[in-house]
FILO-689904 format. One record per residue (C-alpha): residue in three letters; x, y, z. Coordinates in steps of 0.02 Angstrom, whole numbers, plus 32768, in hexadecimal, padded with zeros to 4 digits. Each point is the difference from the previous one (the first is absolute). Layout:
BEGIN
ALAXYZ;...
END
This chain:
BEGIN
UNK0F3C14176DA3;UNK80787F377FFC;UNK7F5280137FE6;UNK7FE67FCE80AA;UNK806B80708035;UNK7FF580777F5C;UNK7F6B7FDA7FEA;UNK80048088802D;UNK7FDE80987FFE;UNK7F797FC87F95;UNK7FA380718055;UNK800280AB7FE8;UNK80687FF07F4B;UNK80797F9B8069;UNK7FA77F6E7FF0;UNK80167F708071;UNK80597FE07F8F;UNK7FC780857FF1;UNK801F80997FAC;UNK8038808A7F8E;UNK8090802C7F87;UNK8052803C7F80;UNK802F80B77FBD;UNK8054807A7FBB;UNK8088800680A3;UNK809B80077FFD;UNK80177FAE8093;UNK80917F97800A;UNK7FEE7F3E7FFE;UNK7F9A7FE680A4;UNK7FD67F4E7FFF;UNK80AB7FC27FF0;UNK80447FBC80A8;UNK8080804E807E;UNK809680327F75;UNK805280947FE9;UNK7F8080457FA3;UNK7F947FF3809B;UNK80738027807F;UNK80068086807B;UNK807480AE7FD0;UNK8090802F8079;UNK80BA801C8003;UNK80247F4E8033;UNK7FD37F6C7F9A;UNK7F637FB5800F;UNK7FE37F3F8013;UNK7FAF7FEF7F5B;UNK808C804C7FAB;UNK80737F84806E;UNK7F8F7F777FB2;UNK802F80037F63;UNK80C0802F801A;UNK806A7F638009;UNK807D80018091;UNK7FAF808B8059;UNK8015801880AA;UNK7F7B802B805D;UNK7F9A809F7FFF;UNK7F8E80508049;UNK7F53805E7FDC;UNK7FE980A1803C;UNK7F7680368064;UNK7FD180A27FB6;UNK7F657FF07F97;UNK7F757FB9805C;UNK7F5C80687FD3;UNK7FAC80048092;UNK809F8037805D;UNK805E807E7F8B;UNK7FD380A57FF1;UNK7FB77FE97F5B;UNK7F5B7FC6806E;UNK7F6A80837FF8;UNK7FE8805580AE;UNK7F7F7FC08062;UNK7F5C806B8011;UNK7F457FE28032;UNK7FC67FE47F54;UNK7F907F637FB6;UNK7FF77FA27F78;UNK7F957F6F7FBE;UNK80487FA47F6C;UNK7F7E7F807F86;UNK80307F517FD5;UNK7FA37F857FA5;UNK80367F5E8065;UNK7FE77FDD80B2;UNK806E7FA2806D;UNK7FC57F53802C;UNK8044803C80BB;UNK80A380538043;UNK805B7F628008;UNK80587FE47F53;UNK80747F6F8062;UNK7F667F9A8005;UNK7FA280477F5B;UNK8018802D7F66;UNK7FEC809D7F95;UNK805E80817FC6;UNK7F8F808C804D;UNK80367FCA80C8;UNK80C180357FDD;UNK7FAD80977F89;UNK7FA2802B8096;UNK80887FEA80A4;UNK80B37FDF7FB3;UNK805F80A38027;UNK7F8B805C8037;UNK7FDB7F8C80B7;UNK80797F6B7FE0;UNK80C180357FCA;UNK80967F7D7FD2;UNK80A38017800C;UNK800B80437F5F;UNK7F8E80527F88;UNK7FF480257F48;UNK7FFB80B87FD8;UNK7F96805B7F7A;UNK80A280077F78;UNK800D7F358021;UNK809880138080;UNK800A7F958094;UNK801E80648088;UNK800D7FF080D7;UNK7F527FF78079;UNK80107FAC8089;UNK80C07FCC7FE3;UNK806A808C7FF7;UNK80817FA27F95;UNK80497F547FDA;UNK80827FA17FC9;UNK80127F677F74;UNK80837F938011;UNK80807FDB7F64;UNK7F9F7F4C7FDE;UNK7F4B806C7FFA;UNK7FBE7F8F8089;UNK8012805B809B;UNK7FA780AA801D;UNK80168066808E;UNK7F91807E8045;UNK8008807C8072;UNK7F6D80348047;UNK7F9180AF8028;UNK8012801B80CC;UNK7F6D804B805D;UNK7F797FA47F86;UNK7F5E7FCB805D;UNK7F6C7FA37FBD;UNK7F5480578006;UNK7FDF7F8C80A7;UNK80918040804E;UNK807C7F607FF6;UNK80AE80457FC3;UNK80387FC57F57;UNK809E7FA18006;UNK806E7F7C7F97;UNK7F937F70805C;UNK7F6980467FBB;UNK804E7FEA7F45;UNK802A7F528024;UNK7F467FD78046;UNK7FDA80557F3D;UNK80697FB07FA6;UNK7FEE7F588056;UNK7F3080147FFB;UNK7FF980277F36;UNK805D7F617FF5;UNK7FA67F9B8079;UNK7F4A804E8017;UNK7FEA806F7F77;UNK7F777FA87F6B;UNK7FF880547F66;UNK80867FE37F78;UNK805D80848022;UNK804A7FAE808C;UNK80777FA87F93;UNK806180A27FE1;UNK804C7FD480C4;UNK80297F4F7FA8;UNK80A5803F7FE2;UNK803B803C80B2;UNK804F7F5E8062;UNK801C806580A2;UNK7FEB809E8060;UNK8039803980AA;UNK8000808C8087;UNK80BE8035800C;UNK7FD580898078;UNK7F52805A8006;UNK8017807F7F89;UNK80837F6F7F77;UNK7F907F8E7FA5;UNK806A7F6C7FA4;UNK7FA87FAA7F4C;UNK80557F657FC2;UNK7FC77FE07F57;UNK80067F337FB4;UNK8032804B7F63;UNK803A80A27FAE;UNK7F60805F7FCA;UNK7FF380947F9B;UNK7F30800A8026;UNK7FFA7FFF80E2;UNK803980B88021;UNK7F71803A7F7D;UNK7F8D7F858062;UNK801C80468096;UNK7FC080957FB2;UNK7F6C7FA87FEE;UNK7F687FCF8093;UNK80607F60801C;UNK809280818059;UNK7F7F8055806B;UNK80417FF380B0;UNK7F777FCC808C;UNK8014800080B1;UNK80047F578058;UNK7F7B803B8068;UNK7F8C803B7F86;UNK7FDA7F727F72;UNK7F5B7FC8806D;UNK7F6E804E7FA6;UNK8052805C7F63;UNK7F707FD67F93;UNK7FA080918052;UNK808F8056806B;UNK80AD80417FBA;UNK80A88027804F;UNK807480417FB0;UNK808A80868011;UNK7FCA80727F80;UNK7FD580AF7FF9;UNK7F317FBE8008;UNK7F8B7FAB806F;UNK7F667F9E7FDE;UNK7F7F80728053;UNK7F757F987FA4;UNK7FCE7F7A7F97;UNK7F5B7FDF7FB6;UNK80177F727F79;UNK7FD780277F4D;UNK7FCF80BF8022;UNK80A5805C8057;UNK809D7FF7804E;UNK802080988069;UNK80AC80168047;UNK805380878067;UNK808C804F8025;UNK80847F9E807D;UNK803680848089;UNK80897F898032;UNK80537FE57F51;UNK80AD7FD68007;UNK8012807E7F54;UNK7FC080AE7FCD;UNK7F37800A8031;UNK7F927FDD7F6E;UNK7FD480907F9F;UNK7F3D7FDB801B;UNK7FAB7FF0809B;UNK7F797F717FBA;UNK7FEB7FA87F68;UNK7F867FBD7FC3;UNK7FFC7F607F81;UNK7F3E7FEC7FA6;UNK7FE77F727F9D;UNK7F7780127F74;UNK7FBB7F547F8D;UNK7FD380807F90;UNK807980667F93;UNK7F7C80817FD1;UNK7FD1802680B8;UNK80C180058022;UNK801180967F86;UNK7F67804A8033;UNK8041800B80B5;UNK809980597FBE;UNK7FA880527F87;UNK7F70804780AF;UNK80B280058076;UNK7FD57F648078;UNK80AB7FD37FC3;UNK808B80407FCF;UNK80677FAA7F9E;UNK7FCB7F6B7F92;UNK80967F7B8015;UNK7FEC7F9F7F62;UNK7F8680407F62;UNK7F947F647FD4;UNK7F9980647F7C;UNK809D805D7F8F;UNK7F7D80327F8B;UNK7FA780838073;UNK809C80618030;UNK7FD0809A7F96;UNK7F8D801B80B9;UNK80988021804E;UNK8048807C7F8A;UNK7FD080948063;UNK80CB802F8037;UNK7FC08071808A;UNK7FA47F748058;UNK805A7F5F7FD7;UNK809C7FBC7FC7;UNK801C7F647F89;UNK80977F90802C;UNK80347F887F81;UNK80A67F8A8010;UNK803B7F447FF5;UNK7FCE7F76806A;UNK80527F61800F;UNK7F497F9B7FD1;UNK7FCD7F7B7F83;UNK7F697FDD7FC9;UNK7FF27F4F7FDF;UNK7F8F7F9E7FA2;UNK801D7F63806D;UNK7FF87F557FD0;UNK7FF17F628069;UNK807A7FB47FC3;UNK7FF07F518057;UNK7F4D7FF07FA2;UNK7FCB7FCA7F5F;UNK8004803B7F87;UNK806D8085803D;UNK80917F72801C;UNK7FF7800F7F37;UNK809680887FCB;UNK7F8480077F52;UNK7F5D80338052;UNK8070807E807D;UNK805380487F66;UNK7F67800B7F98;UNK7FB5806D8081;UNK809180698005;UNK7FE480227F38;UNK7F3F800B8029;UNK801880868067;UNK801380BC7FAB;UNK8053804D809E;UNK801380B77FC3;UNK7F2E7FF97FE1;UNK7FEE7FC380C7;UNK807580848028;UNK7FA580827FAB;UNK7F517FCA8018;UNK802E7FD380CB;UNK807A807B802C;UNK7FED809C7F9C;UNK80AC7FC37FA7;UNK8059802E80B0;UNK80857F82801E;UNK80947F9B7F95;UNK7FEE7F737F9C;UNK806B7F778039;UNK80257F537FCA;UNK80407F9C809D;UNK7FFE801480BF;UNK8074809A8007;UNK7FD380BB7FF8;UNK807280797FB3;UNK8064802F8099;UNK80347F4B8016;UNK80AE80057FD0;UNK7FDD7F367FD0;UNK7F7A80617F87;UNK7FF57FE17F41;UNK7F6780367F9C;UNK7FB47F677FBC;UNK7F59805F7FF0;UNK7FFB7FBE7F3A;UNK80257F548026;UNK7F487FC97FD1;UNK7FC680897F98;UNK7F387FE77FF5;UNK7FF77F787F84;UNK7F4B7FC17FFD;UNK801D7F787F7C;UNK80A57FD18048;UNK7FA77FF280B8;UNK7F797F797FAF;UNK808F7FA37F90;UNK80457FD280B6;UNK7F657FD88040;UNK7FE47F7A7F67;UNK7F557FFF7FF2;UNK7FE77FE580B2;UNK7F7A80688065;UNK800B802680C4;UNK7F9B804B807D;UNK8061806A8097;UNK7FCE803B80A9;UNK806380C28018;UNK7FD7801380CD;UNK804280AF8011;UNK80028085808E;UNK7F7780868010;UNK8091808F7FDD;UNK7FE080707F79;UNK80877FC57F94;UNK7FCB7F4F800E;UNK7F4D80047FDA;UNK801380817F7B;UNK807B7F957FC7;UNK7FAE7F617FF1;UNK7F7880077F7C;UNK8076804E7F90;UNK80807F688008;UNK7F4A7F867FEF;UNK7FCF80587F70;UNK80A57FF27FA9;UNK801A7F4C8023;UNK7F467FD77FD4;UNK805280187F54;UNK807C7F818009;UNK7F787F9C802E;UNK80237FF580CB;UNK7F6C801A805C;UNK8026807080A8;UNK7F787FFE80A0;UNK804180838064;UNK7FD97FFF80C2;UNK803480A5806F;UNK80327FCC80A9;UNK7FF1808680A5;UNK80C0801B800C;UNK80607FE8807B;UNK7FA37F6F8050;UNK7FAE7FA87F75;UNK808F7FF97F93;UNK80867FDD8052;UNK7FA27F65803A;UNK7FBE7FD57F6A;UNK807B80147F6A;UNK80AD80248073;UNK7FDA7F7B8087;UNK7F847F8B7FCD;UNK80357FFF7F3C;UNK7F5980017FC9;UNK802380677F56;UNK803D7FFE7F55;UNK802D80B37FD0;UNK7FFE80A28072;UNK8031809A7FF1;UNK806C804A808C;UNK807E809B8015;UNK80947FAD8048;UNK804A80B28050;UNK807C7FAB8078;UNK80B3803C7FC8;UNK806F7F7D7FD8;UNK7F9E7F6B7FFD;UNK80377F937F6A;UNK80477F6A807B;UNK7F56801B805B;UNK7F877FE37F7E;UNK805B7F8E7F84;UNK808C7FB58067;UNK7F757FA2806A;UNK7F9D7F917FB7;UNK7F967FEC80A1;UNK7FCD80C07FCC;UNK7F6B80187FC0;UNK802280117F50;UNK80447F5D8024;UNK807E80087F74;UNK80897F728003;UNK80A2801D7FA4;UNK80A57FA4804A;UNK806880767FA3;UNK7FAA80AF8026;UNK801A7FC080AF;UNK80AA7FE27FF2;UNK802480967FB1;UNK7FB3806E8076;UNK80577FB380A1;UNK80B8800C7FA4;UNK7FD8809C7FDE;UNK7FD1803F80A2;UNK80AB7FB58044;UNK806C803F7F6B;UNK805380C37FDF;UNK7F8780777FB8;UNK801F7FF97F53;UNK7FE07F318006;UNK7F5B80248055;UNK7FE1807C7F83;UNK80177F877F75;UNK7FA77F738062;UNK7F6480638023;UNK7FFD804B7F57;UNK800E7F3C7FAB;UNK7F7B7FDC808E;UNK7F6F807A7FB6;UNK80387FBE7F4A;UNK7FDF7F4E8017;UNK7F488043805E;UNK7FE8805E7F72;UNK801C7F697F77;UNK7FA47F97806C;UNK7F5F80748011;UNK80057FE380B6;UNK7F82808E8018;UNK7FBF80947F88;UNK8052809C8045;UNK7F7880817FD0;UNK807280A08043;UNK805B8054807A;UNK7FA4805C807C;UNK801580AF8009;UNK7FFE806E8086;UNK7F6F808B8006;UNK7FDB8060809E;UNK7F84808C8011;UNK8004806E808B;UNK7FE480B5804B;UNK806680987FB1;UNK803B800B80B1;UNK80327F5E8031;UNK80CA7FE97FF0;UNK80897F717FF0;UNK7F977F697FB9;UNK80957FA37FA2;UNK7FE17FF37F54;UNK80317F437FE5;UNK7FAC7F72805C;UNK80A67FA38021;UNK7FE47FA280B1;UNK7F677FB28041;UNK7FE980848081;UNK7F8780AB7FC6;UNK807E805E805F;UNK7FB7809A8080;UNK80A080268032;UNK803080957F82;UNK7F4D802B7FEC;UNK7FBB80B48044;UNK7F7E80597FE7;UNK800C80CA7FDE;
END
């Protein structure tokens, strides 16, 4: 999710990297940073528009669409619901751990940022009413939401968003962290005017902030977060028993319009089957991501369930180390790529449910080109490459549905090509991301990297974990982060080219986004486009 940080959502579809995808949305292009595409709607101009004008002056976002504020929110009412997932958290501390399914869990829903990202990709005011970029795109200022408290009581001012901003910089551990990288200084003008100074132009930190590196934590209430959470949001932890639920409740001193549901419930299941059985029997009530597409004629009864299906901004990688022989070898990386017949994995794995892609973009990048046919399946070309030359493989891959139904399909395949795959399946979250994301022990996994936006993450870093090394992907991504939009456009777009010629990785497809749940159940967004599994337009009735 990075994968550290991406790594997402790998639970739950979301995978820790983590996650789900692609659709048949229309949604607009949600993983692109803080533009105008992604900008907040008013009758003034909004700072992403103002950061691609040249000479503007500055402007100022309007503070008129936060969800949990606006009247669009459900009403509140006594009502429960209990939601399945397939990934636990490792805790409720995702500064310290990694995992996409901590942020899935708590971002939004008990931690808020200033901003958020809104279910048509717009970002739009939480805890900041509004703010203000300067005409050299370095300077934002925000004003900020009076009368906020955190759930321990401690009032939520601008020296609270410093302590933030300063900690993700300074205490925070997984790779995400580097997403602060950018900011050189930020101050307390007043308690409710927060001052950023950015290093650098950059057309990626507003959609960060979007993002569980720009949840906002009280100075008084970072002591035990692995097992205790304050936030602001419109939920409180009211329970946490590791790898079987996460029951929150409803916060009766939210800053925002009351929750719609009193308690809510978050199950986690290791098994898909019992997942849909619990829907299926009403222990749950709404099935968050659909590890098992090919048993959704269950669910076709209209007067009991609903079947949601929309984008997601996943990819599921076939990952390489790339700092390991032979996989230094662009031949033996490419050969697998022609080894691999990706529509048959899709099919066999995923019921055909998803988007063949051919790089690390989805289709709502707006950096996105289809090179899905840039190694057709080419058996004979795959062992030409190979010249002769036999290999054995170890593919260490999660215990997520996608992932081990995935694997012996891509060993049986490249046991053609005459490369021999042992596949191990590691508990995830905790043996995994020690193993093949800390520790490096791997050749190949196989990992949904559902974290929006995270090309610079994953192969801008060659500490990462796929541990891929290219000077001039590097490059490209950090001009383009400081350049106009259309440059980072370009940049980005040249970025998932060059991964693509170099077989970096095999992208197998986009994830997409399937969601079961109760006829009666309303507001789930259709398109898994943030990191957070977002309560707050949910109600039930």
């Amino acid at each position: 999710m990075g994968l550290r940080s991406t790594i997402a959502l790998l639970a739950a579809g979301m995978v820790a990297l983590a996650g789900c995808s692609a659709g048949s949305s229309t949604a607009p292009s949600t993983s692109a940073p803080a533009t105008s595409e992604a900008a907040p709607t008013g009758t003034t101009t909004s700072q992403s528009e103002s950061a691609t004008t040249e000479g503007s002056a500055d402007s100022t976002a309007p503070a008129s669409e936060s969800a949990s504020a606006g009247s669009s929110a459900p009403a509140p009412s006594n009502a429960s619901l209990t939601v399945g997932f397939v990934a636990a958290p490792a805790s409720l501390d995702f500064t310290q751990d990694d995992g996409a399914a901590i942020p899935q869990a708590l971002l939004y829903n008990v931690y808020e940022g200033l901003v958020k990202m809104d279910g048509s990709g717009k970002i739009v005011p939480l805890l900041a009413e509004s703010w203000k970029v300067s005409d050299d795109q370095k300077t934002y200022t925000f004003t900020l939401r009076k009368g906020v408290k955190f759930s321990n009581g401690a009032d939520f001012t601008a020296d609270d968003a410093v302590f933030s901003i300063d900690r993700v910089k300074k205490g925070w551990k997984p790779a995400v962290k580097a997403k602060m990288d950018v900011v050189s200084k930020a101050e307390a003008v007043d308690p409710t005017t927060l001052k950023v100074t950015l290093s650098t132009p950059s057309q990626s930190w507003l959609y960060s902030m979007t993002t569980r590196v720009g949840a906002m934590f009280s100075k008084t209430g970072v002591d035990a977060l692995a097992t205790k959470a304050i936030g602001t949001g419109p939920y409180t932890v009211a329970s946490y028993n590791p790898n079987v639920e996460l029951v929150l409740q409803r916060n009766p001193d939210y800053w925002g319009t009351p929750s719609s549901m009193q308690t809510v419930t978050l199950k986690y299941f290791k098994d898909a089957t019992a997942m849909n059985n619990a829907e299926i029997g009403g222990s749950i009530n709404v099935i968050s991501s659909v590890q098992t597409p090919d048993t959704l004629d269950q669910f076709s009864d209209t007067s009991k369930f609903q079947v949601i299906e929309g984008t997601t901004t996943g990819e599921v990688l076939l990952s390489f180390n790339n700092a390991k022989a032979p996989l230094t070898d662009k031949n033996v990386r490419q050969a697998i790529s022609y080894g691999l017949d990706r529509k048959a994995i899709l099919d066999t794995v995923w019921a055909g449910k998803g988007t063949l892609i051919g790089s690390h973009a989805v289709p709502t990048d707006p950096w996105y080109t289809d090179l899905s046919n840039k190694y057709p399946y080419d058996p004979a070309k795959a062992k030409e490459l190979l010249g002769g030359k036999t290999y054995t493989l170890r593919l260490r891959v999660p215990n997520l549905p996608y992932a081990t139904a995935a694997a012996p399909v891509v060993a049986s395949q490249l046991k053609q090509i005459g490369i021999t795959v042992q596949v191990d399946t590691l508990d995830f979250p905790a043996d995994w991301l020690q193993q093949v994301f800390t520790d490096g022990n791997y050749d190949m996994s196989i990992i949904n990297h559902v974290e929006p936006n995270d090309l610079a993450t994953i192969w801008g870093d060659p500490k990462y974990y796929t541990h891929y090394d290219n000077p001039e992907v590097q490059k490209l991504l950090k001009d383009g982060d400081a350049a106009d939009r259309d440059t980072m456009i370009a940049d980005y777009k040249k970025v998932t080219e060059i991964l693509a010629d170099d077989a970096a990785g095999v992208w197998l497809w986009a994830f997409p986004n399937l969601i079961v749940a109760d006829a009666n159940v309303k507001g789930i967004e259709k398109n898994q486009i943030t990191e957070s599994f977002d309560l707050t337009t949910i109600s039930v009735g």
